[in-house]
C-alpha positions in Angstrom: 0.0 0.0 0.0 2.4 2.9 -1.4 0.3 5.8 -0.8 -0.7 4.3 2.9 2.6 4.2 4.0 3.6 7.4 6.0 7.1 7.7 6.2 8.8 8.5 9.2 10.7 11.8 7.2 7.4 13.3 6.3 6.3 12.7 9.5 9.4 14.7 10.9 8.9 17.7 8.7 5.5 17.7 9.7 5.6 17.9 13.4 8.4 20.5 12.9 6.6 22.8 11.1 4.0 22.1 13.7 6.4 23.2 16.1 7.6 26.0 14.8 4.4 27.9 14.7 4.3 28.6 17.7 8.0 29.4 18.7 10.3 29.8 15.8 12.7 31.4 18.2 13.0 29.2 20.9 16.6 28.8 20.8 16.4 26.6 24.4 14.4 23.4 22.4 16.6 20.7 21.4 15.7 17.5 19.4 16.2 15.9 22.8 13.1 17.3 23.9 11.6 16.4 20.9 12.6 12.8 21.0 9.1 11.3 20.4 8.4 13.0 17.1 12.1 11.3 15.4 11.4 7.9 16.2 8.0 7.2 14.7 8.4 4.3 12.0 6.0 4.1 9.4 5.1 0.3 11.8 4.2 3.0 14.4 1.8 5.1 12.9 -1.2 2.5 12.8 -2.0 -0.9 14.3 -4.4 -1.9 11.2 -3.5 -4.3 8.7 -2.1 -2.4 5.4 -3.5 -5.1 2.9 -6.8 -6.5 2.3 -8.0 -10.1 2.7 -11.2 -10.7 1.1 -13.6 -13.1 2.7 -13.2 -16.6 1.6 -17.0 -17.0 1.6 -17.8 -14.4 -0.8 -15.4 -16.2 -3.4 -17.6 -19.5 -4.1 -20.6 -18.1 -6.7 -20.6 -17.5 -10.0 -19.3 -14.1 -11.5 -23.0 -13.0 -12.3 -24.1 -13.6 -9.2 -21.2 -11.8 -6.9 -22.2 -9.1 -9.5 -26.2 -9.2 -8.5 -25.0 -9.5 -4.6 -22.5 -6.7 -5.2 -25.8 -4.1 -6.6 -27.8 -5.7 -4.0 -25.0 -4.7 -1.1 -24.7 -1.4 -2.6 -28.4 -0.7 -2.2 -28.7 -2.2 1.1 -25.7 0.2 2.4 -23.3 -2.8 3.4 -20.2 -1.8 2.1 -17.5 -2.4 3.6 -17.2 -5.4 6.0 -18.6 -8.9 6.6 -18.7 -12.0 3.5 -21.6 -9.9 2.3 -20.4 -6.7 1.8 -20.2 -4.9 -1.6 -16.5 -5.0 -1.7 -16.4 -8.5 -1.2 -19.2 -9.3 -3.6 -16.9 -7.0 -5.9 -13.6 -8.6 -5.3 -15.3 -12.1 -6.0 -17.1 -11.0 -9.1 -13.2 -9.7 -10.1 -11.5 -13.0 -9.1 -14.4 -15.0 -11.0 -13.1 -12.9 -14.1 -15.6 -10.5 -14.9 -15.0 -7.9 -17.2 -16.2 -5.2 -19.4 -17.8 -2.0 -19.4 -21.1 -2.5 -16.9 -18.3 -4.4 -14.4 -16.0 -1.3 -14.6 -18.6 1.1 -13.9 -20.0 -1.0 -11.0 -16.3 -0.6 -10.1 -16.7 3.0 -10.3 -19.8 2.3 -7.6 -18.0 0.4 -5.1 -14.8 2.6 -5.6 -17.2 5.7 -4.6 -19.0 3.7 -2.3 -16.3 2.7 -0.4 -14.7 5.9 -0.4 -17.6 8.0 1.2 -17.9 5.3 3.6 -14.3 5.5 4.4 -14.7 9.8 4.4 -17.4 8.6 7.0 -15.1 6.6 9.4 -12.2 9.4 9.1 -15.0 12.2 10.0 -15.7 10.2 12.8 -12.0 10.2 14.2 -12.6 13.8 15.2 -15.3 12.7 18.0 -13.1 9.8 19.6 -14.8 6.8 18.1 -11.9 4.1 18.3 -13.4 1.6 15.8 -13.7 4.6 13.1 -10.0 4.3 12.6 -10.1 0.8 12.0 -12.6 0.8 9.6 -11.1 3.8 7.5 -7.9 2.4 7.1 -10.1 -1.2 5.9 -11.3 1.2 3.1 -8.2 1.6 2.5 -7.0 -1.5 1.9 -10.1 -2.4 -0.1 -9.1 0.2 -2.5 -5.9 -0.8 -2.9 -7.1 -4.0 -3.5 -9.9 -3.5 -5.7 -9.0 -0.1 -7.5 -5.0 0.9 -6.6 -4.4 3.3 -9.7 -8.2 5.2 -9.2 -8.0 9.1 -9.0 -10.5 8.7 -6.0 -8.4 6.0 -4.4 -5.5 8.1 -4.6 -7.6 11.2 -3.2 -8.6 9.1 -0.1 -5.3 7.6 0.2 -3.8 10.7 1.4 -5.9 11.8 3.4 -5.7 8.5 5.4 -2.1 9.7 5.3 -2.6 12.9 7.1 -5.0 11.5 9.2 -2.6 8.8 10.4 -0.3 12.3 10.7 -2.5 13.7 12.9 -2.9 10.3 14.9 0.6 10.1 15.5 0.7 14.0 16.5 -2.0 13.0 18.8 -0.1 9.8 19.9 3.1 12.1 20.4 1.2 14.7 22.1 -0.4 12.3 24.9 3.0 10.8 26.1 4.0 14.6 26.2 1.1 14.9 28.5 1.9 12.2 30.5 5.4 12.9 30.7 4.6 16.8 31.9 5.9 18.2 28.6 3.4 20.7 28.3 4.4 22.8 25.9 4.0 26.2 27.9 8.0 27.2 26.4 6.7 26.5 22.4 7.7 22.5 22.6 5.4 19.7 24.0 1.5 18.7 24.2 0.1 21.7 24.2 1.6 22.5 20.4 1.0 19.2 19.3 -3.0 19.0 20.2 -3.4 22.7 18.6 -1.6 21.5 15.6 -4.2 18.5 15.0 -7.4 21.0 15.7 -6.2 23.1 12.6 -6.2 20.2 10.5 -8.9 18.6 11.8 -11.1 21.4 13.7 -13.4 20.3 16.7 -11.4 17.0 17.4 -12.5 15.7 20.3 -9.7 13.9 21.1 -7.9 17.4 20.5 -9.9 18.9 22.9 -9.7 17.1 25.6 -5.6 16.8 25.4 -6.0 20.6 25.7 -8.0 20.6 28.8 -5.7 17.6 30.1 -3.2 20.1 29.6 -5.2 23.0 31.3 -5.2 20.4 34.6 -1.3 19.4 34.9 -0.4 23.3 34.3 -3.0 23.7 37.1 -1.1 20.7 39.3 2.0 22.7 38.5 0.0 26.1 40.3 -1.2 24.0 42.8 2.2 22.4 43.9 3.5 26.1 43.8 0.9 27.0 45.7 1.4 24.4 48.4 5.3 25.7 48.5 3.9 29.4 48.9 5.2 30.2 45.3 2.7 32.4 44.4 4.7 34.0 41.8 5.1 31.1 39.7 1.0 30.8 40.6 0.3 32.7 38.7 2.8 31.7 35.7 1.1 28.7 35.7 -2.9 29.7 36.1 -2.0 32.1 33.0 -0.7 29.0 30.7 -3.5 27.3 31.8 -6.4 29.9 31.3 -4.4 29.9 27.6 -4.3 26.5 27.1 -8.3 25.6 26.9 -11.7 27.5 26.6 -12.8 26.4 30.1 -13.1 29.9 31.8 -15.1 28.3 34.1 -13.0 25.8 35.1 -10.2 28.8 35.4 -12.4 30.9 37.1 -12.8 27.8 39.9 -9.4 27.1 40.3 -8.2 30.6 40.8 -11.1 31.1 43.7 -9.7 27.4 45.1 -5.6 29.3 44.8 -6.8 32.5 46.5 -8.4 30.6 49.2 -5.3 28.8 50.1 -3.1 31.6 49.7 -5.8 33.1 52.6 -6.0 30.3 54.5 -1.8 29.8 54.7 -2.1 33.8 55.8 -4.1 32.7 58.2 -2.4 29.6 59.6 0.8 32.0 59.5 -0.8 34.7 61.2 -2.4 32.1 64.1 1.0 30.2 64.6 2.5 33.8 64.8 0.1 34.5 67.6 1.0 31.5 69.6 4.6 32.4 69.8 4.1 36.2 70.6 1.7 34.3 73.6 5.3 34.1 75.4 7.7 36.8 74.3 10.5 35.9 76.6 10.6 31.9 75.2 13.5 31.6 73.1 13.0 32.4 69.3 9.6 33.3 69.9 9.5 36.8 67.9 12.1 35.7 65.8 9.5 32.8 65.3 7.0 36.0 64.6 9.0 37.9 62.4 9.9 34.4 60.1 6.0 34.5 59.7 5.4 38.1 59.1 7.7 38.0 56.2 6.3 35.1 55.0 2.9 36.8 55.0 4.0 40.0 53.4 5.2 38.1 50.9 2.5 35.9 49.8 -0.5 37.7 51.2 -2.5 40.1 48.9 -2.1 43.5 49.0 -3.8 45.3 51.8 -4.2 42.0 53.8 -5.1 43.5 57.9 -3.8 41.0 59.0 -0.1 41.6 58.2 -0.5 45.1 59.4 -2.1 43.8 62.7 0.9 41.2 63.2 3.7 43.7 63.0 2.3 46.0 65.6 1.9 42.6 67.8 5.6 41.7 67.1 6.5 45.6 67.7 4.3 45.6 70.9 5.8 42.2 71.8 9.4 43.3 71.6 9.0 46.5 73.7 6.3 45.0 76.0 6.6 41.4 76.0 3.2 39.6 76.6 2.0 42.8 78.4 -0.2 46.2 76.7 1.3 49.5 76.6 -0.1 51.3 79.9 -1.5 47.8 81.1 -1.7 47.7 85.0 -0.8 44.5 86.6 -0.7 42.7 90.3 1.3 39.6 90.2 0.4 36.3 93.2 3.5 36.1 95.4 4.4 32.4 96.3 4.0 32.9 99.9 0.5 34.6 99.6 -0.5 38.1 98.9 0.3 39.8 95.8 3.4 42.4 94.4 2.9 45.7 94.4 0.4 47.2 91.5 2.7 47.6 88.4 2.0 49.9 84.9 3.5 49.3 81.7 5.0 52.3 80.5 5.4 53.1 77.2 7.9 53.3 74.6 8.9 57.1 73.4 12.0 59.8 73.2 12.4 62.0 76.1 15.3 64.6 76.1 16.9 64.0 79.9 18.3 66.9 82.1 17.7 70.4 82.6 17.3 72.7 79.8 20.5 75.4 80.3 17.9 78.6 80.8 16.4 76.7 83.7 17.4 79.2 86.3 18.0 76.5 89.1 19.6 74.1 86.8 23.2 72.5 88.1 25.7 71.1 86.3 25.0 67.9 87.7 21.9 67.9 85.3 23.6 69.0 81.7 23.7 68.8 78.8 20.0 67.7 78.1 20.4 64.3 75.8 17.8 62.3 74.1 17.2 59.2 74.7 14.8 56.4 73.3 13.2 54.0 74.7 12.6 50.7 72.8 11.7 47.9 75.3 8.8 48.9 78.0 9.4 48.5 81.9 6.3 48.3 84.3 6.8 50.8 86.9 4.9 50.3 90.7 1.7 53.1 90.5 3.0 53.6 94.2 6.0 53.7 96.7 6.5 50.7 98.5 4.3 51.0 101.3 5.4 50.1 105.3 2.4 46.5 104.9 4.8 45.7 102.0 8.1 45.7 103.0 6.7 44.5 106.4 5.5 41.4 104.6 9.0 40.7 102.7 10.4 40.8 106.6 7.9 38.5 107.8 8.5 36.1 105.2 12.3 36.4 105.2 13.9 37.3 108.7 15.4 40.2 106.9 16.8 42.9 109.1 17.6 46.4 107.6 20.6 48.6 107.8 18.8 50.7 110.9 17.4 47.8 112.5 21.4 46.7 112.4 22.5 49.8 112.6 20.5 50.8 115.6 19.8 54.9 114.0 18.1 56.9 111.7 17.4 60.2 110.1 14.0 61.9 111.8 12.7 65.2 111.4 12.5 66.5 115.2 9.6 69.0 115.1 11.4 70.7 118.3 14.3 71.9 116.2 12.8 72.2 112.8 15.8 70.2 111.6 16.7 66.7 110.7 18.6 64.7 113.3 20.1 60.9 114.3 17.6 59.3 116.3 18.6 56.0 117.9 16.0 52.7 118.1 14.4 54.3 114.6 13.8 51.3 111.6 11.9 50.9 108.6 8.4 50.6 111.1 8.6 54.4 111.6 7.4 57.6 110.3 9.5 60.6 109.3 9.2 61.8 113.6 10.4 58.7 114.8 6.6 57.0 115.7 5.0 53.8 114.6 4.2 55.3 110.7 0.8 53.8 109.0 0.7 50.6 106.9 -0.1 52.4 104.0 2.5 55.4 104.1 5.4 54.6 102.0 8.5 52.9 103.8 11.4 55.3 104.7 14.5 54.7 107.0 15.6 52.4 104.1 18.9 52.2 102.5 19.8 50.9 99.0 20.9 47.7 100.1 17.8 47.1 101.4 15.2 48.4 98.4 17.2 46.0 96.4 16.6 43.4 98.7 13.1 43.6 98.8 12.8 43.8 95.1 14.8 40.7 95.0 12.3 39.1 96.9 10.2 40.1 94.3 11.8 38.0 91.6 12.1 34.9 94.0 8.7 35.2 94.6 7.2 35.3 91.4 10.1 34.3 88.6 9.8 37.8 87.4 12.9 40.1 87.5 12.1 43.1 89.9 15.0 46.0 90.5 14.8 48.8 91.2 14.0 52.1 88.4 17.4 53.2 86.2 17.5 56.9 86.5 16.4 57.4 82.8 13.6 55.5 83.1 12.3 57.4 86.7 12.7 60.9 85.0 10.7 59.3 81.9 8.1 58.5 84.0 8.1 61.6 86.3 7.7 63.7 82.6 5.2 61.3 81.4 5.5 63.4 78.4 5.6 66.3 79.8 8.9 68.6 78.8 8.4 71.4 81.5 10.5 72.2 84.5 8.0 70.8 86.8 6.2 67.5 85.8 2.9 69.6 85.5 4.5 72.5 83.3 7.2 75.9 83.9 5.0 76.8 87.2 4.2 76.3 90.0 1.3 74.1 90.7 -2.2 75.7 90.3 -4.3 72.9 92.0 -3.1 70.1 94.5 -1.2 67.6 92.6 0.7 65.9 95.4 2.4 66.2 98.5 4.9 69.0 97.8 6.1 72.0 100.2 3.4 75.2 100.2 3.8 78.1 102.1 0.8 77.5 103.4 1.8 74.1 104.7 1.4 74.1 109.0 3.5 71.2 111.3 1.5 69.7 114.2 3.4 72.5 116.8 2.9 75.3 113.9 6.1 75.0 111.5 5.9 76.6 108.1 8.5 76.2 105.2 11.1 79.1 104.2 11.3 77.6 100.7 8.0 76.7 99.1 5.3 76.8 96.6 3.4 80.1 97.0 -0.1 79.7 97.9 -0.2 76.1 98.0 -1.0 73.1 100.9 -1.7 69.5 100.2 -2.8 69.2 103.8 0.2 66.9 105.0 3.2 67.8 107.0 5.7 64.4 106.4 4.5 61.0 103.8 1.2 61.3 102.7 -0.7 57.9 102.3 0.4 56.7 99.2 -1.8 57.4 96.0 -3.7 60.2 97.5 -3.0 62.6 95.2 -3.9 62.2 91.4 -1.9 60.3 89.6 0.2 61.3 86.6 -0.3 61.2 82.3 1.3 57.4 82.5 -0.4 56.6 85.6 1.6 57.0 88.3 1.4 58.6 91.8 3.8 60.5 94.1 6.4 60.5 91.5 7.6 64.2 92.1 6.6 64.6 95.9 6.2 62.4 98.9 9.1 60.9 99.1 12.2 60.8 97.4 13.4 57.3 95.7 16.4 55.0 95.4 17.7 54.1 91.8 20.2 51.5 90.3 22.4 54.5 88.8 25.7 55.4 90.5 26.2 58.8 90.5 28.1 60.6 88.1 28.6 64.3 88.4 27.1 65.0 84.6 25.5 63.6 81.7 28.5 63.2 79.5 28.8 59.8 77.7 25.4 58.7 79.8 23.5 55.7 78.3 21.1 56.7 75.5 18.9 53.5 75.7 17.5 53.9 78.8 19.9 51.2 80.6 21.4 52.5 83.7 24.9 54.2 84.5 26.1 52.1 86.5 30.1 51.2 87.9 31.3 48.2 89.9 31.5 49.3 93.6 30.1 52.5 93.7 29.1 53.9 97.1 27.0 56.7 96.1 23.6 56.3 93.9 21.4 58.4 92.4 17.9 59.7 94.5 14.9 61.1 92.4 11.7 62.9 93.0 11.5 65.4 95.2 10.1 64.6 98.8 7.7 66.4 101.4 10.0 68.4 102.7 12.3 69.2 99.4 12.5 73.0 98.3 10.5 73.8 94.9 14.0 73.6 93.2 14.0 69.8 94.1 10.3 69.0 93.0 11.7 69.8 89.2 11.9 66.6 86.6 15.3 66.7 86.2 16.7 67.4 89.7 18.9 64.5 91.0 20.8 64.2 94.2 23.9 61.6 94.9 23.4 60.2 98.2 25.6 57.3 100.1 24.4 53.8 99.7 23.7 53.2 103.1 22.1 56.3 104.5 18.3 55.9 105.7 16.3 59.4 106.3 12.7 60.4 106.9 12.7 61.3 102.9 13.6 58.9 101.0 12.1 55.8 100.3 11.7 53.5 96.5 9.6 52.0 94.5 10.0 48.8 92.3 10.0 48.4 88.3 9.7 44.9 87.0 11.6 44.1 83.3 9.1 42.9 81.0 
């Protein structure tokens, strides 16, 4: 069968050409690639016999009557197979020898015959019927039995030739498929199933490579997908949407891709939120941040919740598990609770005394920012007399007056301050048995430390007392003035402060004080009497003065600008803030310090506890 044969050169040239429609300038293709479309055989390209064998039944009547059946077929439509069939009527009648001009026009008949019956088959190819190929290639081989040299033989011939072209292409173009050569780079399936549908438009087969190939370049976005690559996502959801007319089968996939790429926001954002649930763990915000990035990079634009996580990370990593001005009481181990505790917040403040503030000392210059960047919780009150009495009880501690066997008291007689033997940490600025709730005085450093040691025993939380930084931050709370209140003196009561109008129990009033102002005390107020400041906080520029961890250095020259405190090994003198009840107005400014030895105790100066957070 000459003209059946399809050989494997033209086949070659074919599929090239196919190729290079669509990418003549792929330069990255290599016959490699292509490895399918150089090794079909002209065996290959169809499983059907290529030569006819006529039943052996049609071959035992008479010439004249395979002629009669062969009319008789023709009008009953049986062409092609089965002992009956036209052709084998036909090729009987031929074999029996007959001859002439009414057996060469019934030739003519069962040439056309077979042809449109073959035409048939070969449309039929086009909507997947697998025994249509079978039976057009049979016409085929009838032909080129009955009728090799016939123009219409011929005519069909090749187009069972291109059609066996095509079923190769389509042969070719399903072990692409299978073998993920998609074609998405101008080599593969997809070329190869376009290239049959413009010879042979609406093939089903064709079709449904094409939307096989619209699915693996889906896998392909799905796989991506599943790896977070939402870059190549969307490569591959646009080769897809091109590779088939299934828009609705697009549309479905992207909603399915969008709601993974939300729901892997999600899970990031959740397992982000777990870790920032304990700030202090180890690699917790790092655990955060690893996340955030991971969600700014695949979550779409505008996405709240990648805004929300990095102010949680940012709140996490200056305020740990806590809320910027959160107040907080934490259980002590051997019952009763810590004192009340207030997350400050982050911010700038510019420490010291501006240089035209007439009562400004050297001590408190130059002014210098600092910032800062991880919160501290700061006691809304002084350490009250019940407190530190309970840290005694629990502990056997005995303070540096108790041991010492003196203390600083105001004597109301003189006016003045004075040693006063058998005074301790249970007394009041005169010497006498001071109230619970009055903050503790007759306290050195030593022993403020050790009670906020305690603290941290207690409750596995590190309590110290304030840095000096982080006192005057708190006693500005914001507020840039010479006084914490503003540049004047105070308008209203505010706290416990020395007024001119201030009277002692045997009619004392101060030489150096506010004008026009009382607050009704004479000595430690109860603590939180008076109102408390912008961050929350009470007593922080009157009652009593208060221990910090600085040492005290005589300026601010090369202090810390992170808030961290000044401190050197050994130092005997620290640094007291906040003025007290009976400080001058001078003292009661924010950025008045005074150096006092380690282990004095007095009637003015007591401390309050910040916990690291």
């Amino acid at each position: 069968m000459k003209n059946l044969l399809v050989r494997p050169a033209c086949v070659l040239i074919a599929l090239c050409l196919a190729a290079c429609t669509q990418n003549d300038t792929d330069t990255n293709a290599t016959n490699a690639e292509r490895e399918g479309m150089v090794s079909v055989g002209a065996s290959e390209l169809t499983e059907f016999p290529l030569d006819w064998t006529a039943p052996v039944a049609a071959g035992e009547l008479t010439a004249e009557v395979q002629i009669r059946l062969t009319r008789k077929a023709l009008r009953d439509d049986r062409i092609l197979t089965g002992e009956d069939s036209a052709a084998a009527h036909f090729h009987a009648a031929a074999k029996a020898g007959a001859s002439g001009e009414g057996f060469e026009a019934l030739r003519q008949q069962v040439v056309h015959a077979v042809v449109v019956a073959g035409d048939q088959h070969l449309h039929a190819l086009t909507g997947n019927a697998p025994e249509a190929n079978r039976l057009a290639h049979l016409a085929a081989a009838i032909l080129r039995s009955i009728a090799p040299n016939h123009a219409e033989t011929q005519l069909y011939l090749s187009r069972v030739d291109a059609s066996d072209r095509m079923e190769s292409l389509l042969a070719l173009a399903n072990k692409e498929l299978q073998a993920d050569r998609l074609g998405e780079q101008g080599i593969g399936a997809q070329v190869d199933y376009r290239e049959v549908l413009r010879s042979r438009p609406g093939d089903v087969r064709a079709l449904q490579g094409l939307q096989g190939v619209q699915r693996a370049l889906a896998v392909r976005a799905w796989r991506s997908a599943a790896a977070r690559d939402y870059a190549n996502v969307v490569r591959w959801m646009r080769f897809s949407d091109a590779a088939a007319d299934n828009k609705p089968y697009i549309a479905a996939q992207w909603q399915a891709l969008e709601n993974q790429r939300k729901q892997q926001v999600i899970d990031l954002y959740k397992d982000a939120r777990i870790d920032l649930q304990d700030p202090r763990a180890r690699g917790a915000i790092s655990g955060a941040e690893a996340n955030l990035i991971e969600m700014q990079r695949i979550a779409v634009k505008g996405d709240g919740s990648v805004a929300d996580l990095a102010q949680r990370i940012d709140r996490a990593r200056a305020y740990g598990s806590f809320e910027m001005g959160q107040l907080f009481r934490e259980a002590l181990r051997v019952g009763g609770y810590a004192p009340q505790m207030r997350v400050l917040p982050i911010g700038v403040m510019m420490m010291g005394a501006d240089r035209a503030d007439p009562d400004a000392r050297p001590s408190e210059l130059p002014a210098h920012r600092v910032h800062f960047v991880r919160g501290v919780a700061l006691a809304v009150n002084e350490v009250t007399v019940g407190e530190f009495a309970a840290f005694v009880r629990a502990t056997g501690y005995r303070s540096r007056a108790e041991r010492r066997g003196h203390s600083l008291i105001y004597n109301e007689r003189t006016g003045n301050f004075a040693r006063s033997s058998g005074v301790t940490w249970r007394d009041d600025y005169a010497g006498k048995p001071a109230p619970l709730d009055n903050p503790v005085v007759h306290v050195d450093v030593r022993d403020a430390e050790a009670y906020a040691a305690w603290l941290t025993e207690q409750t596995r939380r590190i309590y110290r007392l304030p840095h000096e930084s982080e006192f005057e931050y708190a006693l500005r709370a914001t507020n840039p003035g010479r006084y914490p209140w503003g540049d004047h003196a105070p308008k209203s009561v505010l706290g416990n402060f020395t007024g001119d109008r201030d009277v002692s129990p045997s009619g004392r009033r101060w030489a150096n004080a506010f004008p026009n102002y009382t607050d009704g005390e004479w000595g430690p107020a109860k603590v939180g009497r008076y109102p408390a400041n912008a961050f929350g906080l009470h007593d922080m520029a009157g009652n009593v003065s208060e221990w910090t961890t600085d040492c005290w250095h005589q300026g601010y020259r090369r202090a810390p600008a992170d808030g961290s405190a000044w401190s050197n090994p050994g130092c005997r003198s620290r640094v007291v803030r906040g003025g007290a009840w009976a400080s001058s107005p001078a003292q009661h400014r924010s950025a008045w310090r005074m150096a006092q030895a380690h282990d004095i105790t007095n009637a003015r100066t007591g401390f309050r506890v910040a916990r690291e957070i």
